[in-house]
Kinemage of the C-alpha trace (Angstrom):
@kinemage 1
@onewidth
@group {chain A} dominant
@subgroup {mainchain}
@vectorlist {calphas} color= white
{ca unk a 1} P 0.000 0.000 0.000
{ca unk a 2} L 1.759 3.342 -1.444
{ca unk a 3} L 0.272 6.234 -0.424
{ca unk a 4} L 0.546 8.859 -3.016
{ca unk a 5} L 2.634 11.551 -1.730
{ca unk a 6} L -0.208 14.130 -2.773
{ca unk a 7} L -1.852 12.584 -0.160
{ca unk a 8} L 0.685 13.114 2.332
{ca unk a 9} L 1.210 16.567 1.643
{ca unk a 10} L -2.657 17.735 1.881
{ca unk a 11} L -2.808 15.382 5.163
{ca unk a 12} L 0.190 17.547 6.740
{ca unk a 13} L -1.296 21.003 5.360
{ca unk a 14} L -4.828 20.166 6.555
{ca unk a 15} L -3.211 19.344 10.372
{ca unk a 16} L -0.742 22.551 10.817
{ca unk a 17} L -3.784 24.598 9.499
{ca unk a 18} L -6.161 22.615 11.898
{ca unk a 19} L -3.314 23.553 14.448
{ca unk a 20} L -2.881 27.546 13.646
{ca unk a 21} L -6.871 27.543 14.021
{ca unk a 22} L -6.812 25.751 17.278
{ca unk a 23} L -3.853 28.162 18.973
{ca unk a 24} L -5.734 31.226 17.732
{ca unk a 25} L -8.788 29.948 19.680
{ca unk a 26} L -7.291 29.171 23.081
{ca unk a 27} L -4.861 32.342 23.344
{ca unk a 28} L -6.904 33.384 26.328
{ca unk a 29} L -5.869 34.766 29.580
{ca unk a 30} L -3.145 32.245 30.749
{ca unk a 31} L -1.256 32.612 27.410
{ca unk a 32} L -1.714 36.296 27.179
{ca unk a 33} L 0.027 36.182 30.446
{ca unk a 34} L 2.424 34.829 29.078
{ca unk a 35} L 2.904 37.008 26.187
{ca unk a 36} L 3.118 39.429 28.709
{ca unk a 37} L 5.957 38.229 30.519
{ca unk a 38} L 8.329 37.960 27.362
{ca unk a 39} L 7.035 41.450 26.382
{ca unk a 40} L 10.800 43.292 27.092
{ca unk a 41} L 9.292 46.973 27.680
{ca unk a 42} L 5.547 48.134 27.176
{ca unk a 43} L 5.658 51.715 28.555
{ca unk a 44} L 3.359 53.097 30.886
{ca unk a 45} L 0.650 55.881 28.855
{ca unk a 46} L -0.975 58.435 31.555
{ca unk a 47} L -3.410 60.485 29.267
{ca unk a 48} L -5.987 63.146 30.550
{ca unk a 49} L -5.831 65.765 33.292
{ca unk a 50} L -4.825 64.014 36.563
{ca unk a 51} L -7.742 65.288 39.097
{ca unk a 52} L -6.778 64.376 42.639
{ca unk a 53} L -9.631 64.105 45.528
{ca unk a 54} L -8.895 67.316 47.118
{ca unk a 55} L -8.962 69.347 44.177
{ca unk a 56} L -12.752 68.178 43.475
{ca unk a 57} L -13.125 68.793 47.485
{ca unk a 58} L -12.258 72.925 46.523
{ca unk a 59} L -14.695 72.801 44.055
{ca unk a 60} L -17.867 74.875 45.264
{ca unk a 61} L -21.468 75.457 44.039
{ca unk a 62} L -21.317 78.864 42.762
{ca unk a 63} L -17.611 79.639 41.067
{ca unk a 64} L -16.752 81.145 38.266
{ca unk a 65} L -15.371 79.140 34.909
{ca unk a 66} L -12.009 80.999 35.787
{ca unk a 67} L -12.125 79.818 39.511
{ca unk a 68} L -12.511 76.113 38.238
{ca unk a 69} L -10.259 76.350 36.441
{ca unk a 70} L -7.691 77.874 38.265
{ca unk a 71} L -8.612 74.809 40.590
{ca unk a 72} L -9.025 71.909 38.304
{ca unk a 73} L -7.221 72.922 35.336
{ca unk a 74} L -8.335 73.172 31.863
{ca unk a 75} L -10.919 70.439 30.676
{ca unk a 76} L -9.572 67.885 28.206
{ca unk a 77} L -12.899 68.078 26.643
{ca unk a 78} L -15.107 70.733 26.082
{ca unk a 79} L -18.306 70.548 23.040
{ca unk a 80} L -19.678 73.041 21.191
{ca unk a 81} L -23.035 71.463 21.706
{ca unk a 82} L -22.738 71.244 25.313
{ca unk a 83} L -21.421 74.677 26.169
{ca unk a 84} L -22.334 74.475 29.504
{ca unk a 85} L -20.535 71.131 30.535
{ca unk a 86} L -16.687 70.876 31.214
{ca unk a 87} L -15.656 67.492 30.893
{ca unk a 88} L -12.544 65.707 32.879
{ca unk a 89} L -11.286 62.463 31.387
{ca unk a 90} L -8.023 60.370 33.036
{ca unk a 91} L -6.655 57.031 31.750
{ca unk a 92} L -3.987 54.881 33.356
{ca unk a 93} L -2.559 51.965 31.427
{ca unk a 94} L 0.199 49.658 33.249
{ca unk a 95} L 1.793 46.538 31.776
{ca unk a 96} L 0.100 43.633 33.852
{ca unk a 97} L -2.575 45.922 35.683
{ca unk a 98} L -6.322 46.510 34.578
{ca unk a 99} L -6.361 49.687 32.663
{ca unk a 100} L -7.997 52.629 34.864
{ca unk a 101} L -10.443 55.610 33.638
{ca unk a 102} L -11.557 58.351 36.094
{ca unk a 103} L -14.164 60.963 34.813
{ca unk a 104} L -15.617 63.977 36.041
{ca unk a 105} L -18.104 66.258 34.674
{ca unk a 106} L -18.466 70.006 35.917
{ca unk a 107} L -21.647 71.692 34.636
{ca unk a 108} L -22.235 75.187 34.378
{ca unk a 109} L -25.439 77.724 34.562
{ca unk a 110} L -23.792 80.716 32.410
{ca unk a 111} L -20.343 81.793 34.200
{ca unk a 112} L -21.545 79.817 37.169
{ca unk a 113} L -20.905 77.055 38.609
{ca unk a 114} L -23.545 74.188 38.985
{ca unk a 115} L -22.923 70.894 40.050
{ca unk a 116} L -20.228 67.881 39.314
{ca unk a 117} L -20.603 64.392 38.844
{ca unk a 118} L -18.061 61.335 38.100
{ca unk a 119} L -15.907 58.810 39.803
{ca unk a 120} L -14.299 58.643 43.273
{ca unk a 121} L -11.304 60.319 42.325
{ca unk a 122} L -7.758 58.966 44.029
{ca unk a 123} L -5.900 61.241 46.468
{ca unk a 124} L -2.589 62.534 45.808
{ca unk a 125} L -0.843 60.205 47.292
{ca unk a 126} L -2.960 56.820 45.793
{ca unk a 127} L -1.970 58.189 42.656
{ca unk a 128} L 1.799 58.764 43.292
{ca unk a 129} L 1.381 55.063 44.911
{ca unk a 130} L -0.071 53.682 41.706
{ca unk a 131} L 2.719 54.980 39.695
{ca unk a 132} L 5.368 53.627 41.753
{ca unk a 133} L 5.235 49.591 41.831
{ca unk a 134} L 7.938 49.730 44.625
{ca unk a 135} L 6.578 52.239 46.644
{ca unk a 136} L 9.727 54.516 46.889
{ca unk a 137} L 8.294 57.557 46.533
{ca unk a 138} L 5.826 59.520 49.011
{ca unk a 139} L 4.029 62.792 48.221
{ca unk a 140} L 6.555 65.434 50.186
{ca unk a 141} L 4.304 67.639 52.719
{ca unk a 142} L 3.771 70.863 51.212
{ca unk a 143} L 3.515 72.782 54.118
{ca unk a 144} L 6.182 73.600 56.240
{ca unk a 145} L 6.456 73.166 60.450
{ca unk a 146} L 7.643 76.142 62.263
{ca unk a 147} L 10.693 74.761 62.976
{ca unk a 148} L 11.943 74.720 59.684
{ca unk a 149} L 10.815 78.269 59.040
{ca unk a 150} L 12.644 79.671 61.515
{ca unk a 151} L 15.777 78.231 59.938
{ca unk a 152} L 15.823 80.659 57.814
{ca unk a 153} L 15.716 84.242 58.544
{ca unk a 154} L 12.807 86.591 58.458
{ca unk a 155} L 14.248 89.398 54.982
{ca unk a 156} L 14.806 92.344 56.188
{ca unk a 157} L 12.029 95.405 56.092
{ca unk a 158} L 12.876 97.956 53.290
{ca unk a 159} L 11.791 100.736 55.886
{ca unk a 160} L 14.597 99.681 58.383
{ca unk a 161} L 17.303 99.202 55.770
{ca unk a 162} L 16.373 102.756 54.172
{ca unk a 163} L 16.498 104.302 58.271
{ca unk a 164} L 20.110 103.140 58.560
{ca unk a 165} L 21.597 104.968 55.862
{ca unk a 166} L 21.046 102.692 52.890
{ca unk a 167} L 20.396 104.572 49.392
{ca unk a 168} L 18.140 101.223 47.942
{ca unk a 169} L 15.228 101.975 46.652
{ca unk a 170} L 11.934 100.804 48.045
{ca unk a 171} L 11.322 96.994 46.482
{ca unk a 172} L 14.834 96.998 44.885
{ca unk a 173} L 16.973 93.618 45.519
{ca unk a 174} L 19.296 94.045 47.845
{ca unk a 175} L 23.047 93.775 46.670
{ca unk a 176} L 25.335 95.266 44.077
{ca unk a 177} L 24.901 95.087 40.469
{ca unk a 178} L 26.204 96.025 37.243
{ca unk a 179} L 24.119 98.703 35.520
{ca unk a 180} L 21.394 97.172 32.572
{ca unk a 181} L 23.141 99.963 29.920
{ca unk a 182} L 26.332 100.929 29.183
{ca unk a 183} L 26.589 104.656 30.367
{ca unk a 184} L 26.690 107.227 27.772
């Protein structure tokens, strides 16, 4: 019994298509895990305006556009058709964690303020946390204690420097410098 080797050949086709058809169909979770791991570098893509829990905190029935703003930042999207509606849109995506959206939406009665609506928005420091896998870095306190302000010493009043003799203007900087123009 020869086989033709026609035969063989459409046999051996007809499996390694059968067996391309059958990998596409069970590259599921497990093997895109894998795919994952031999990924070398997928970078990290932050896209939107960041909007942390205590800016939405400032936010107060009854400001201006300008005073939003000022607090939030300009909106990445704003309509034509919806005049009145600011829209804030943030996207996370990290190699081997869930992608993450935040939205908020400020609405507006003329120059005025509203109401806002959207997600429970992360705190500064769950956000800095979330960037940082290792959890090196901490959000710095932005205010300082007494102790370190009185490290450094109060500037002197231009009233006391002008009663001791000194020829400097009122709101000059202190200190000698070379004249701005040549002298004619």
């Amino acid at each position: 019994m020869r086989v033709p080797m026609r035969a063989l050949l459409a046999v051996g086709l007809t499996a390694a298509l059968a067996a391309t058809l059958s990998a596409c169909s069970s590259f599921n979770r497990a093997t895109q895990g894998m795919a994952d791991a031999l990924t070398l570098y997928k970078p990290e893509v932050v896209q939107g305006n960041f909007v942390s829990k205590e800016q939405v905190s400032a936010l107060q029935q009854g400001m201006t556009r300008l005073q939003v703003r000022d607090i939030l930042g300009t909106p990445l999207l704003t309509s034509v058709f919806h005049g009145d509606r600011w829209d804030y849109v943030f996207t996370m995506r990290r190699q081997g964690v869930e992608p993450q959206n935040f939205r908020l939406t400020v609405f507006f009665d003329g120059d005025t303020m509203t109401r806002y609506e959207g997600d429970e928005m992360p705190s500064e420091t769950e956000f800095v946390d979330r960037l940082s896998p290792r959890k090196e870095f901490k959000v710095p306190p932005l205010e300082a204690t007494e102790e370190q302000l009185a490290r450094f010493p109060a500037p002197a009043s231009p009233s006391a420097s002008a009663a001791e003799g000194d020829e400097t203007p009122v709101g000059a900087p202190a200190g000698n410098y070379p004249p701005l123009e040549a002298p004619r």
